[in-house]
PAZAZA-719634 format. One record per residue: x, y, z of N, C-alpha, C in turn. Coordinates in steps of 0.1 Angstrom, whole numbers, padded with zeros to 4 digits, always signed. Atoms other than C-alpha are relative to their C-alpha. Example, Ala and Ser with C-alpha at 12.3 -4.5 7.8 and 13.67 -1.06 7.14 Angstrom:
+0009-0012+0000+0123-0045+0078+0009+0012+0000;-0009-0011+0000+0137-0011+0071-0008+0011+0008;
REM end
This chain:
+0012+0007-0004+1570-2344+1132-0011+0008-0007;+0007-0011+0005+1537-2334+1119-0013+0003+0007;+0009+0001-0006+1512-2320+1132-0016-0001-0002;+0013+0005+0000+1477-2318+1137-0006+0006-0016;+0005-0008+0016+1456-2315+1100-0011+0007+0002;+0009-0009-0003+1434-2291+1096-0011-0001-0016;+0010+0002+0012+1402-2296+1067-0005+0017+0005;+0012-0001-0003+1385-2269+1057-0006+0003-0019;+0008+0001+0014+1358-2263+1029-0008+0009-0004;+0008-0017+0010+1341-2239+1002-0008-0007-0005;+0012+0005+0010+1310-2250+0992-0002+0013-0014;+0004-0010+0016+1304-2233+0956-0009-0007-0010;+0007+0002+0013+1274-2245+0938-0010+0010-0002;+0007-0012+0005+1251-2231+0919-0007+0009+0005;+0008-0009-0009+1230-2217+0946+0004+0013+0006;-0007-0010-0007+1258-2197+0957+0002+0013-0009;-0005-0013+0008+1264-2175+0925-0016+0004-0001;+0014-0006+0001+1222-2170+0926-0003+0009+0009;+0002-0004-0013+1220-2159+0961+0012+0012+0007;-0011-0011-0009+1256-2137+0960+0004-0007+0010;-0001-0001-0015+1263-2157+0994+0012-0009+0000;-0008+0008-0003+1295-2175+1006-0009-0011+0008;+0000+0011-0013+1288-2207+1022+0010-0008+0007;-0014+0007-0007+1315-2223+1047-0009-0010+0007;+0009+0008-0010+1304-2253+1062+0016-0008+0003;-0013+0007-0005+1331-2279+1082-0005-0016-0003;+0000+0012+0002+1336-2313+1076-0003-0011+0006;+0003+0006-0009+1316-2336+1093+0013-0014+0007;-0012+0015-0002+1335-2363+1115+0002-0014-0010;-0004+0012+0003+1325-2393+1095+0006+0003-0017;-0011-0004+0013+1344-2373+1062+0010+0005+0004;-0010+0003-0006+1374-2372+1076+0016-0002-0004;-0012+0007+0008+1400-2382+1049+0016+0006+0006;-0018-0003+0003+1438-2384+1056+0002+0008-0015;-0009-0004+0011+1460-2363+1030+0002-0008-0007;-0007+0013+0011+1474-2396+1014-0014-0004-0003;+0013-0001+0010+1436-2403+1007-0006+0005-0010;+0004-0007+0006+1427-2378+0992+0011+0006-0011;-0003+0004+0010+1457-2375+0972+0000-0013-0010;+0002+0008+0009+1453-2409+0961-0011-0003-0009;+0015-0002+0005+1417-2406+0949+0002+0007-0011;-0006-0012+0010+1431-2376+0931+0013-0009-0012;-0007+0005+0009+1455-2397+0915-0002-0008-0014;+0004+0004+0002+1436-2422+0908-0010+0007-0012;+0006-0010+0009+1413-2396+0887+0005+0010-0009;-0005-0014+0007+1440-2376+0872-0004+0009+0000;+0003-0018-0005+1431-2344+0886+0007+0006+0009;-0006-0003-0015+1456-2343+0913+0005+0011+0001;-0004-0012-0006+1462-2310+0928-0006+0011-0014;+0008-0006+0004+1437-2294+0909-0002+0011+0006;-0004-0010-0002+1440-2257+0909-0019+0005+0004;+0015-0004-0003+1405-2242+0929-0007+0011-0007;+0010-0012+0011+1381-2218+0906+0002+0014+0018;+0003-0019-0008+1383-2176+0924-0012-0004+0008;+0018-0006-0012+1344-2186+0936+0003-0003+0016;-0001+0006-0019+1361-2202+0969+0008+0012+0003;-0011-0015-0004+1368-2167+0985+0015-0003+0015;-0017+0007-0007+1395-2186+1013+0008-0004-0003;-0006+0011+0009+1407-2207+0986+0007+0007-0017;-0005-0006+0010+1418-2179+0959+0015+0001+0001;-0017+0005+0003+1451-2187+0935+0002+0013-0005;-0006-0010+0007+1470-2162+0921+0000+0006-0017;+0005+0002+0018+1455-2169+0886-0010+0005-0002;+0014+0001+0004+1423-2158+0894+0001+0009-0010;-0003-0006+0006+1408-2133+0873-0013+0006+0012;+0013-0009-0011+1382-2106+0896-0012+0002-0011;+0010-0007+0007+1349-2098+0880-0004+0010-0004;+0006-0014-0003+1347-2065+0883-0007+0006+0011;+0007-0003-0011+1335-2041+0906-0010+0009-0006;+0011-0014+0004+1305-2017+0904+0002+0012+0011;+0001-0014-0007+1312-1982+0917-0014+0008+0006;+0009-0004-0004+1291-1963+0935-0014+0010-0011;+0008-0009+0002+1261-1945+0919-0003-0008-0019;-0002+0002+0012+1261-1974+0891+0007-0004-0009;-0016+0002+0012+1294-1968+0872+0007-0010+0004;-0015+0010-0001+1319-1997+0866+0013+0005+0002;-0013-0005+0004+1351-1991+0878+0007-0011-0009;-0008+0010+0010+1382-1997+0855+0007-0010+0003;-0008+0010-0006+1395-2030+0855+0015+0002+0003;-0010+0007-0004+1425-2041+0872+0005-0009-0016;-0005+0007+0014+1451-2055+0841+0003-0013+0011;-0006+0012-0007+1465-2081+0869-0006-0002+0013;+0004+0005-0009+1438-2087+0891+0005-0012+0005;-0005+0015-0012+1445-2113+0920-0013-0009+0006;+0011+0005-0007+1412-2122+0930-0012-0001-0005;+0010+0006+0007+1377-2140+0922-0013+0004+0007;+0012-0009-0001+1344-2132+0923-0011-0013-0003;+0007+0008-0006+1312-2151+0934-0008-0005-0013;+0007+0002+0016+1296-2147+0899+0013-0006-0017;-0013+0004+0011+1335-2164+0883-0009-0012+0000;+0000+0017-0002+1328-2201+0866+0001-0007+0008;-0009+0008-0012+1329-2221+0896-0011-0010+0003;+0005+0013+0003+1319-2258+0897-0009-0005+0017;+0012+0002-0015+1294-2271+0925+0005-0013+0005;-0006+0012-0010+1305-2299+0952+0004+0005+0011;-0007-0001-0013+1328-2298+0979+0014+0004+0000;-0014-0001+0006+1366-2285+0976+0007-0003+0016;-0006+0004-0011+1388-2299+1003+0016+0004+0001;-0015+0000+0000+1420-2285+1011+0004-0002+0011;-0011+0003-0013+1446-2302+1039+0010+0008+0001;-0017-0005-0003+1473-2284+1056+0006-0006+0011;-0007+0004-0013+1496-2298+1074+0014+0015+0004;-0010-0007-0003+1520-2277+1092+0014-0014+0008;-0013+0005+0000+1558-2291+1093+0011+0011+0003;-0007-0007-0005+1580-2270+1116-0004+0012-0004;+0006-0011+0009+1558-2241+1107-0004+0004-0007;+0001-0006+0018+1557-2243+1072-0017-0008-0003;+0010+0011+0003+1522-2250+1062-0003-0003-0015;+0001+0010+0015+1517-2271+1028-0019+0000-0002;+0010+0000+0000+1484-2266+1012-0002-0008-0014;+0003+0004+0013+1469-2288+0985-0016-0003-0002;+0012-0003+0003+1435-2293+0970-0006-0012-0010;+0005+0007+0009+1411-2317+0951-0013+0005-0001;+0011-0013+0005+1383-2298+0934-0012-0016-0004;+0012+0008+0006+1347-2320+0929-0003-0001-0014;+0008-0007+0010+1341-2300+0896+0004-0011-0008;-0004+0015+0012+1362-2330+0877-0008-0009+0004;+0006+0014-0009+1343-2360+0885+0004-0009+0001;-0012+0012+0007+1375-2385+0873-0004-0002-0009;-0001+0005+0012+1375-2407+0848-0004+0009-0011;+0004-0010+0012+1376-2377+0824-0012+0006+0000;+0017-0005-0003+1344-2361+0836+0001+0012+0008;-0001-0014-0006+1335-2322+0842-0019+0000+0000;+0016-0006+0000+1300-2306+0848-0004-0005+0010;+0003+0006-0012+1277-2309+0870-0018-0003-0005;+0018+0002+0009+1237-2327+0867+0003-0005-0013;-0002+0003+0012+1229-2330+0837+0005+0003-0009;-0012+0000+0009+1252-2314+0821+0016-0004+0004;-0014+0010-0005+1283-2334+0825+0005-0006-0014;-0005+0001+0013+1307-2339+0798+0016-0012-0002;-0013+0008+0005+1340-2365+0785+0008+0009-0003;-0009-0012+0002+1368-2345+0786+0010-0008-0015;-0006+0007+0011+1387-2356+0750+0009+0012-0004;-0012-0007-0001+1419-2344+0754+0009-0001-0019;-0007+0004+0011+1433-2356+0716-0008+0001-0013;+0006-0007+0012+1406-2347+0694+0005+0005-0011;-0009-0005+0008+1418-2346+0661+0015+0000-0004;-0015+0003+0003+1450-2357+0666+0004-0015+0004;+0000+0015+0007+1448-2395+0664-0004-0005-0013;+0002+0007+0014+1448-2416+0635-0009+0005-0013;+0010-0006+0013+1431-2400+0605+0000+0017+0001;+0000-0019+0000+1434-2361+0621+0016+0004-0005;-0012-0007+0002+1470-2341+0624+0009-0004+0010;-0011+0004-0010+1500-2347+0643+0002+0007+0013;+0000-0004-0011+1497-2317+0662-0011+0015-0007;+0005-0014+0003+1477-2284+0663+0012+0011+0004;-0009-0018-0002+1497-2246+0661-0009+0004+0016;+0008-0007-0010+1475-2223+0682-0013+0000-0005;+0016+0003+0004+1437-2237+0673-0008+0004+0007;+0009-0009-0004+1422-2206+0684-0014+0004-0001;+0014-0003+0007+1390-2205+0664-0002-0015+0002;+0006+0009+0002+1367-2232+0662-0018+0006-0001;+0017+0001+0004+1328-2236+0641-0001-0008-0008;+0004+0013+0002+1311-2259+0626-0011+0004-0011;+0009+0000+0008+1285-2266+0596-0010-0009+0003;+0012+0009-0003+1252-2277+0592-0001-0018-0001;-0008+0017-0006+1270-2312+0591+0009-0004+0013;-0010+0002-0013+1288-2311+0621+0010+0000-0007;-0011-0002+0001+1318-2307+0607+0005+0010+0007;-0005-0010-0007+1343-2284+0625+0009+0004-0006;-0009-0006+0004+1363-2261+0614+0011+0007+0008;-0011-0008-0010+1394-2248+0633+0009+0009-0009;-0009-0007+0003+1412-2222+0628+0017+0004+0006;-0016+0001-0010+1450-2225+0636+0005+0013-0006;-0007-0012+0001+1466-2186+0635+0018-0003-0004;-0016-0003-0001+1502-2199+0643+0001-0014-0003;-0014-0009+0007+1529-2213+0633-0005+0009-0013;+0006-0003+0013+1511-2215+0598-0016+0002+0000;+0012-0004-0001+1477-2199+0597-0007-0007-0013;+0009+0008+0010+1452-2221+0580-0015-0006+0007;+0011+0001-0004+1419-2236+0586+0000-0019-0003;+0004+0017+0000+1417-2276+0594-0020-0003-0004;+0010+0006+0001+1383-2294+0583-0002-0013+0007;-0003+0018-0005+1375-2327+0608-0017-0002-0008;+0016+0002-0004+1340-2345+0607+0004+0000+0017;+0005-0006-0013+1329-2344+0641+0008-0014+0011;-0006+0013-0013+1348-2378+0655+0017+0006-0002;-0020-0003-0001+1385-2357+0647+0006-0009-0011;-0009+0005+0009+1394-2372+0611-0001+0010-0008;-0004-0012+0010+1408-2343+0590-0006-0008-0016;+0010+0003+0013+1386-2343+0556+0009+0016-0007;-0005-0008+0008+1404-2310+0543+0008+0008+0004;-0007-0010-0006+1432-2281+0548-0002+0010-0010;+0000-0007+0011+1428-2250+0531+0000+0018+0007;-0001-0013-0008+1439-2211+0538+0016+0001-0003;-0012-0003+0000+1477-2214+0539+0002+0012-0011;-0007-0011+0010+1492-2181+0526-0012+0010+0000;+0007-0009+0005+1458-2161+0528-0005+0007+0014;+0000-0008-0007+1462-2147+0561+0007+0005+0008;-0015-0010-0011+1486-2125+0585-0006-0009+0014;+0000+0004-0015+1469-2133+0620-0021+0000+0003;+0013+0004-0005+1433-2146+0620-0003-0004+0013;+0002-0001-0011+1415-2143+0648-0015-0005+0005;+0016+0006-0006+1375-2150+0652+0001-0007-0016;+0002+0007+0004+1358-2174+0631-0015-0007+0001;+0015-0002-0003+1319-2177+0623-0006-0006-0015;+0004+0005+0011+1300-2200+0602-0015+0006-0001;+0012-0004+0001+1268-2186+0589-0008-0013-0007;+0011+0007+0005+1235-2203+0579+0001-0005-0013;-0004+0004+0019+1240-2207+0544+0017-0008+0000;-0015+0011+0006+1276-2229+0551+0007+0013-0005;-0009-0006-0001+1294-2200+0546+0010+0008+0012;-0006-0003-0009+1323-2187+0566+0006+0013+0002;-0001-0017+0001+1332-2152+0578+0013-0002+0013;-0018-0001-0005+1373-2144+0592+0007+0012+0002;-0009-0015+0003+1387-2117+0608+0015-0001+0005;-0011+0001-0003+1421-2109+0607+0003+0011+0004;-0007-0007-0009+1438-2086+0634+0009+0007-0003;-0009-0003+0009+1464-2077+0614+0002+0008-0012;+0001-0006+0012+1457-2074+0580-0016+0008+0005;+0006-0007+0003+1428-2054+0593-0012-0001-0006;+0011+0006+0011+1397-2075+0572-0006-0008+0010;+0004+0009-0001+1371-2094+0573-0002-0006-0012;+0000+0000+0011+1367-2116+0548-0012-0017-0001;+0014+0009-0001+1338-2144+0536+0004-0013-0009;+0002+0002+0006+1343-2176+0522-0007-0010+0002;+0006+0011+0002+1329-2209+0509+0006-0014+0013;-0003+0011-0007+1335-2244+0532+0014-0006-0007;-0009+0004+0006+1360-2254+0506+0012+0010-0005;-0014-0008+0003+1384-2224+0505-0004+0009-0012;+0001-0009+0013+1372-2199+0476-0005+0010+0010;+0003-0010-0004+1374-2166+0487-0012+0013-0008;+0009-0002+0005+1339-2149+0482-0003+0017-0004;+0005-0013-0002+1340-2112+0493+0012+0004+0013;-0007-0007-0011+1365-2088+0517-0011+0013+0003;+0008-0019-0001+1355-2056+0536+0018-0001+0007;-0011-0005-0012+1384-2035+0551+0010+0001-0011;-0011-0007-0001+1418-2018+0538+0009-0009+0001;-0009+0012-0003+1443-2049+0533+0014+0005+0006;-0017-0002-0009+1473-2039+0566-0003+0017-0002;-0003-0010-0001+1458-2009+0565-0014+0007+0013;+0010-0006-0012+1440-1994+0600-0011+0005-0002;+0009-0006+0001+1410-1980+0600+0000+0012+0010;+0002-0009-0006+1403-1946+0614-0004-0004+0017;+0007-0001-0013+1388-1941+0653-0012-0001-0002;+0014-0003-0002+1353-1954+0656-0004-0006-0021;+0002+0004+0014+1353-1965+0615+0009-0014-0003;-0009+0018-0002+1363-2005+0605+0014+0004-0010;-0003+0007-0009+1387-2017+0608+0012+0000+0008;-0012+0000-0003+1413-2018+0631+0003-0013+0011;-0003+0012-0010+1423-2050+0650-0017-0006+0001;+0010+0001-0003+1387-2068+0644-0001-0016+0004;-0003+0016-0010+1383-2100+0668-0014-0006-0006;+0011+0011+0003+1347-2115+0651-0012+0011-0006;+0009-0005+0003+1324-2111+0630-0014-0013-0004;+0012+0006+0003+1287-2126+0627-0012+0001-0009;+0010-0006+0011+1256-2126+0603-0011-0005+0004;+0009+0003-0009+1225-2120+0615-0013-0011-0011;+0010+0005+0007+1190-2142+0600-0003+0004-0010;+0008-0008+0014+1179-2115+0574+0012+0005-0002;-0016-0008+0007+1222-2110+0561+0006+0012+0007;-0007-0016-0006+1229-2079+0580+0015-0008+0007;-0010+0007-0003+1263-2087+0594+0006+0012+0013;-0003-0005-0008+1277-2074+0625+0018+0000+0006;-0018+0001-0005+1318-2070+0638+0004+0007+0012;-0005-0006-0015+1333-2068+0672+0014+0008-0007;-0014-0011-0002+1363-2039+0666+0011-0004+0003;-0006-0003-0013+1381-2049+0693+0009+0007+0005;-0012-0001-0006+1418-2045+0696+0006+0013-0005;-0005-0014+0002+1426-2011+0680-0013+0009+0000;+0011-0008+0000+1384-1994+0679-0005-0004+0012;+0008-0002-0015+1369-2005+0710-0020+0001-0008;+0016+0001+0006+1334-2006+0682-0001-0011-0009;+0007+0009+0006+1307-2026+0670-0002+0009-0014;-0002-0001+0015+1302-2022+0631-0016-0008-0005;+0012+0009+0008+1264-2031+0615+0003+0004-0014;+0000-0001+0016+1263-2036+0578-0015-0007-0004;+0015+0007+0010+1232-2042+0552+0004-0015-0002;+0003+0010+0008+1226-2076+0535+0010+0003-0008;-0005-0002+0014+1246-2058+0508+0018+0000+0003;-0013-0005-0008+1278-2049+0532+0004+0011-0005;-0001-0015-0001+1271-2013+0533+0002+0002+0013;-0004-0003-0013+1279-1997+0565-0010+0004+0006;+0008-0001-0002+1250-1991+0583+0005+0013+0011;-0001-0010-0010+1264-1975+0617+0010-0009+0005;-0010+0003-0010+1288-1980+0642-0004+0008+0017;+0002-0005-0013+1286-1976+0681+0011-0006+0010;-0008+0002-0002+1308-1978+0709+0011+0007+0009;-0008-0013-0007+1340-1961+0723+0008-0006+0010;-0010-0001-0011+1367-1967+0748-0009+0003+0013;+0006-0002-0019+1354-1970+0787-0009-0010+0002;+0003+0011-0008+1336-1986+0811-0020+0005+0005;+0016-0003+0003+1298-1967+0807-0006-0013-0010;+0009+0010+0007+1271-1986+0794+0004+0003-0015;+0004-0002+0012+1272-1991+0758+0017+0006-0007;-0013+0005+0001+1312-1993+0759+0007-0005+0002;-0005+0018+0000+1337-2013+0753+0020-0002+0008;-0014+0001-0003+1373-2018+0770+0005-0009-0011;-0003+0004+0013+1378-2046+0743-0013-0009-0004;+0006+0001+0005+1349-2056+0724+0007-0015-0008;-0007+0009+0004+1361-2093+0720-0007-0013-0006;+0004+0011+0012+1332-2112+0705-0014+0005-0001;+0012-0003+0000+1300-2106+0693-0009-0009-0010;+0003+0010+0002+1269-2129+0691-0022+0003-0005;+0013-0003+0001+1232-2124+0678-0008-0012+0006;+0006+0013-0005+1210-2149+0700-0017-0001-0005;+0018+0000+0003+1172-2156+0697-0007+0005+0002;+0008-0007-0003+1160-2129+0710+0000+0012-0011;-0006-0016+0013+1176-2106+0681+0007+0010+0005;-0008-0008-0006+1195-2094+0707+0019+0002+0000;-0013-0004+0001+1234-2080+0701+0006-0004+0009;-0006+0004-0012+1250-2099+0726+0016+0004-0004;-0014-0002-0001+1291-2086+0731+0007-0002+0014;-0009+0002-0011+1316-2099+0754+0010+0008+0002;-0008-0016+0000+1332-2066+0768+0014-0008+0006;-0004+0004-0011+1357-2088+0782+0013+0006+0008;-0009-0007-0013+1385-2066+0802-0012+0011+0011;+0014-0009-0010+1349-2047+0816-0006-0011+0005;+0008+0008-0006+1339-2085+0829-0012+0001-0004;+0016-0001+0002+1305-2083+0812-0005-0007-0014;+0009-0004+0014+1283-2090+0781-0008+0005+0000;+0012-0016+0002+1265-2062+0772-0013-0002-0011;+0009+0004+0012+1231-2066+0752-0005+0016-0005;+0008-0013+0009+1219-2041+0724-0009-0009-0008;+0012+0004+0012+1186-2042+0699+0014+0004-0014;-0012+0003+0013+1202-2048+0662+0001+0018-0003;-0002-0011+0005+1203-2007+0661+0013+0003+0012;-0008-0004-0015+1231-2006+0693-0003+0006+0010;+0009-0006-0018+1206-1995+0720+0007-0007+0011;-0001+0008-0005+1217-2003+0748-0010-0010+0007;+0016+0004-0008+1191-2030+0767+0007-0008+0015;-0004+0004-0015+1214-2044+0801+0013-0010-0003;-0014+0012-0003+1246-2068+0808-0002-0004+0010;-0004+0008-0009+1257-2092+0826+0013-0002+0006;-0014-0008-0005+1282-2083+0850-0002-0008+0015;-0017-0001+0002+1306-2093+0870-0001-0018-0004;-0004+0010+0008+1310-2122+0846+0022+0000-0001;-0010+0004+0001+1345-2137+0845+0006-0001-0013;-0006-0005+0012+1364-2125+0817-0006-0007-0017;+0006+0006+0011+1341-2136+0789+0009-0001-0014;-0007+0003+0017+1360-2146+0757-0010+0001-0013;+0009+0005+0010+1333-2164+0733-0011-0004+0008;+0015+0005-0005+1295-2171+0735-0007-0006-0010;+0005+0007+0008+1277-2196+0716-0010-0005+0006;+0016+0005-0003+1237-2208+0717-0005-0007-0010;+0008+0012+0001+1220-2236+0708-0010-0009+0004;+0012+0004-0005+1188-2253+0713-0004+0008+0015;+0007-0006-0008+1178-2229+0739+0013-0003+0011;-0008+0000-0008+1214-2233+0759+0012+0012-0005;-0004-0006+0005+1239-2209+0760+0016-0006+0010;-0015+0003-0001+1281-2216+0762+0007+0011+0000;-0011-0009+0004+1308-2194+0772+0013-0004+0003;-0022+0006-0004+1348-2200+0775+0003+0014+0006;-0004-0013-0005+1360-2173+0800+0016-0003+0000;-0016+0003+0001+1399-2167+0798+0000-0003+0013;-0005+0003-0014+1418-2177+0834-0012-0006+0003;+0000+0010+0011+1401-2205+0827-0015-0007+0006;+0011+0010-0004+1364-2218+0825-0008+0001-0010;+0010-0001+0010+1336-2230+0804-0012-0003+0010;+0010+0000-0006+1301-2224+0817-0013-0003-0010;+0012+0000+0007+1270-2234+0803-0017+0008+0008;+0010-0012-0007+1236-2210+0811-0012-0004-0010;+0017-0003+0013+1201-2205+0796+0002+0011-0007;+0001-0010+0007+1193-2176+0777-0001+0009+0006;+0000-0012-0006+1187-2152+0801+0014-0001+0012;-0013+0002-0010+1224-2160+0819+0003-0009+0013;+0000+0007-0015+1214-2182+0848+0010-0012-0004;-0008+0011-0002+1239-2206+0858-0004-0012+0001;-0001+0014-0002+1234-2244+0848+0015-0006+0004;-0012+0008-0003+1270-2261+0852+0011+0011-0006;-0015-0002+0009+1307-2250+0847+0008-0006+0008;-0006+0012-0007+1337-2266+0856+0017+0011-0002;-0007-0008+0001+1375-2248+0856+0007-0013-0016;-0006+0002+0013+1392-2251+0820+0015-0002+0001;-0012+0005+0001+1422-2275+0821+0009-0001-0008;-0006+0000+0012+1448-2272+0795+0007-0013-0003;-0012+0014+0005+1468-2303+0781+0013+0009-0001;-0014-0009+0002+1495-2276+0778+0000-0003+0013;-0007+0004-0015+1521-2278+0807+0000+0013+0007;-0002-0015-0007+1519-2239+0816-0011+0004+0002;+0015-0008-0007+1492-2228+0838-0005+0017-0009;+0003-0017+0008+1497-2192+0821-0010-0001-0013;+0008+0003+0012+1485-2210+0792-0016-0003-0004;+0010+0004-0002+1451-2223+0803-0010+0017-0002;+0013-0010+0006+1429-2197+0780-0010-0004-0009;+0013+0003+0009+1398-2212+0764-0003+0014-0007;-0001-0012+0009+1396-2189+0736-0016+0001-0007;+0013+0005+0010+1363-2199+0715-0004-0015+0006;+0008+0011-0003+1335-2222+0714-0011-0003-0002;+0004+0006+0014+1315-2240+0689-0008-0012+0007;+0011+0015-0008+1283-2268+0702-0004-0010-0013;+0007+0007+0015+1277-2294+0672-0016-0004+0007;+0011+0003-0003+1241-2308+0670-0003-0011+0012;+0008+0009-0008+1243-2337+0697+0005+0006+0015;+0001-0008-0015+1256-2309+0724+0011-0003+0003;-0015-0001-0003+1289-2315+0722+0007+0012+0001;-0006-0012+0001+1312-2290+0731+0019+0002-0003;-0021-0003+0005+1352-2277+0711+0001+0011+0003;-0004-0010-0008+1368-2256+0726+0016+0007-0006;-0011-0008+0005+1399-2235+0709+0008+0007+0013;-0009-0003-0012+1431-2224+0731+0006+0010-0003;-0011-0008+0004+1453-2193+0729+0011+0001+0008;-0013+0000-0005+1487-2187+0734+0008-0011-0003;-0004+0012+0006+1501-2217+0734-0006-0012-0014;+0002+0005+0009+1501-2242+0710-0009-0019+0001;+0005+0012-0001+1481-2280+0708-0009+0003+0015;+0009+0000-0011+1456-2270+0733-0013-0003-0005;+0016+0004+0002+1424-2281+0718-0005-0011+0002;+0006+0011-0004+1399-2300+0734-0015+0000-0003;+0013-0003+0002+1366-2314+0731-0009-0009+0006;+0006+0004-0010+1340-2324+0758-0012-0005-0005;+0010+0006+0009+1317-2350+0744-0013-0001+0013;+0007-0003-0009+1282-2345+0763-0005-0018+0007;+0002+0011-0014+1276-2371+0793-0017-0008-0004;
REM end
C-alpha cells in the first residue's frame, strides 16, 4: 500500500544567492499535485526527473560541486577534489522545485521536477530565457557528429568556430544557423584546449600537450607560435599545459598556465614576455588551476581559478584587485554588450552583469546519456545574444541556446 505523500519545497531564486538565505516555504493546499501529475507535466516537457541544482540545501545530489569555503581570518581553504555538496552562491535557477516521496513498506522514492526548464525547450529565467537547440550543427548542411567540441568562438560575422580536440583535432567553421562553411587544422595539433578569437578575425590556440600557443588566420594559415613544441616549460615560465589564451585592445596578449604552472603569462604587442604572476595555492593572487583567462571592460584580468571556486580580478600588471567567491566551479567567462556568461563544470550556465550579480542560470543538460558527462566547458555569445556552449569529456555534446 502506499502511503501518505509528503511535498516539500526549495525556493532558490535570485534573491536567495543575494541575501545568502535559504528559504523553505510549504505548499499551499490549493498546489497540491499528485506524483502522476507532476510526472506527467514533466513528461510532457521533457525534463522528467530533472536532476536539482546544490542551491536547494535539502535537495543536494551527489553531483554537486561545493563552492568553497572561507577559512577563518580570510584564507580559503583547500578544495575538496570530490566534494558532495552545494553552495548558496552554485548556478541555481529560480522557481519552485517539488519533490514527492512516497514511502512503500519503508522504502521512500524521491523524484523531482525542477522550474528552471520551462518545457518546450526553455531555460532561464525573466528576460533572459533561452531555446534549448540540442542539434546545432548537426542537421542538414552541418556534420554528422561532433568528437569532443570543447572550444567554441566566433567572428565579427557570427560565424562560430568550434574546436573539436578528440577523436581528430580540428577546427569546424558553421555560420551562425549550424551549416559547416569550412574544416581546417587536421594534423596541426596534439590536444588543443582553449580557443580565442581576437578583434582583428584572428585566432589564438592553446595546446596542452604540445605545450604552445599558437595564432592563426579564420581560414587555417598558421601566423605565429610561442612555446617549445612537446617541450615543458620550466616552473612559473610558459609553457606547460596552457588552457587559454586572450589579446587584450592595444595587442598585449595574456595566457592562463593552467595544468602544469598554476601562472598567468603577459606579453607585449610584439610577444615578448613581459612578466608572469601566480603560483600554486589558495592565497589571493593564486591559482589551484588557472583555467581561463578573460580581459573585460573594465581592463580588468579576469581568471577563473576554478578548483579555488572563484574568479580572481587583477589590473593588466597582475595586482591583485578582489574575486568572486564561492562561485561554482567556473570553467569559461565571456562578455558582451554589458552582460557577462559563464559555463561552470557539474553543470550550469549563468548569465550576470559586470560586476557578478546574478541575472538568470539554469542547470546544464547534456544530450550525452552519462550524467558524469554533463561539463559545459566554454562559451561564446554571437551578436543577437545567443549563447554555444562546448562540452568535455564526452563526445557530441554541443549545444546552443537561441535567446527567448
Amino acid at each position: 500500500m502506499l502511503y501518505p505523500v509528503v511535498f516539500s519545497v526549495c525556493s532558490a531564486d535570485l534573491a536567495t544567492e543575494r541575501s545568502s538565505s535559504r528559504v523553505k516555504q510549504m505548499i499551499p493546499p490549493t498546489f497540491a499535485p499528485s506524483w502522476r501529475d507532476v510526472r506527467r507535466e514533466s513528461e510532457q516537457n521533457a525534463v522528467a526527473y530533472t536532476p536539482l541544482p546544490a542551491s536547494c540545501a535539502a535537495l543536494r545530489g551527489a553531483d554537486g560541486i561545493p563552492a568553497g569555503d572561507v577559512a577563518s581570518g580570510g584564507r580559503r581553504a583547500a578544495p575538496e577534489r570530490r566534494p558532495q555538496s552545494g553552495s548558496l552562491s552554485d548556478c541555481k535557477p529560480s522557481g519552485i522545485h517539488v519533490t514527492v516521496h512516497h514511502a512503500r513498506q519503508g522504502k521512500m522514492k524521491r523524484r523531482a521536477a525542477s522550474a528552471s526548464r520551462l518545457g518546450n525547450g526553455m531555460v532561464g529565467q525573466g528576460e533572459y530565457t533561452y531555446f534549448v537547440d540540442t542539434t546545432w550543427g548537426r542537421r542538414s548542411g552541418g556534420v554528422p557528429t561532433f568528437g569532443v567540441g570543447q572550444g567554441v568562438t566566433g567572428d565579427s560575422q557570427d560565424n562560430v568556430y568550434v574546436l573539436q580536440r578528440a577523436p581528430v583535432a580540428c577546427i569546424f567553421v558553421f555560420d551562425r544557423s549550424g551549416e559547416l562553411l569550412k574544416t581546417w587544422g587536421e594534423g596541426s595539433f596534439r590536444s588543443p584546449h582553449g580557443i580565442w578569437m581576437t578583434e582583428h578575425d584572428e585566432l589564438l590556440i592553446t595546446d596542452r600537450q604540445a605545450h604552445t600557443i599558437t595564432r592563426w588566420t579564420v581560414t587555417g594559415e598558421l601566423l605565429r607560435s610561442w612555446g617549445s613544441q612537446d617541450i615543458p616549460g620550466e616552473w612559473g615560465k610558459p609553457f606547460n599545459g596552457p588552457t587559454k589564451a586572450v589579446e587584450a585592445a592595444d595587442g598585449e596578449l595574456y595566457v592562463a598556465d593552467g595544468y602544469g604552472n598554476r601562472h598567468l603569462h603577459r606579453f607585449d604587442k610584439d610577444g615578448g614576455l613581459i612578466r608572469s604572476w601566480g603560483g600554486e595555492g589558495t592565497e589571493s593572487g593564486q591559482f589551484a588551476l588557472p583555467h581561463d583567462v578573460f580581459i573585460d571592460g573594465e581592463n580588468r584580468v579576469l581568471v577563473c581559478d576554478r578548483e579555488n571556486q572563484r574568479v580572481q580580478h587583477f589590473d593588466r600588471d597582475g595586482g591583485y584587485l578582489g574575486e568572486w567567491s564561492p562561485w561554482q566551479s567556473p570553467m569559461q567567462i565571456f562578455a558582451r554588450a554589458g552582460l557577462m556568461y559563464v559555463a561552470h563544470a557539474r553543470a550550469a550556465i549563468s548569465v550576470r552583469t559586470p560586476t557578478g550579480e546574478l541575472l538568470a542560470s539554469w542547470p546544464y543538460e547534456s544530450t550525452l546519456t552519462h550524467t558524469q558527462e554533463r561539463s559545459p566547458h566554454s562559451v561564446w555569445v554571437d551578436s543577437r545574444g545567443d549563447i554555444y556552449v562546448g562540452e568535455v569529456v564526452g563526445e557530441n555534446g554541443f549545444q546552443k541556446f537561441v535567446r527567448g
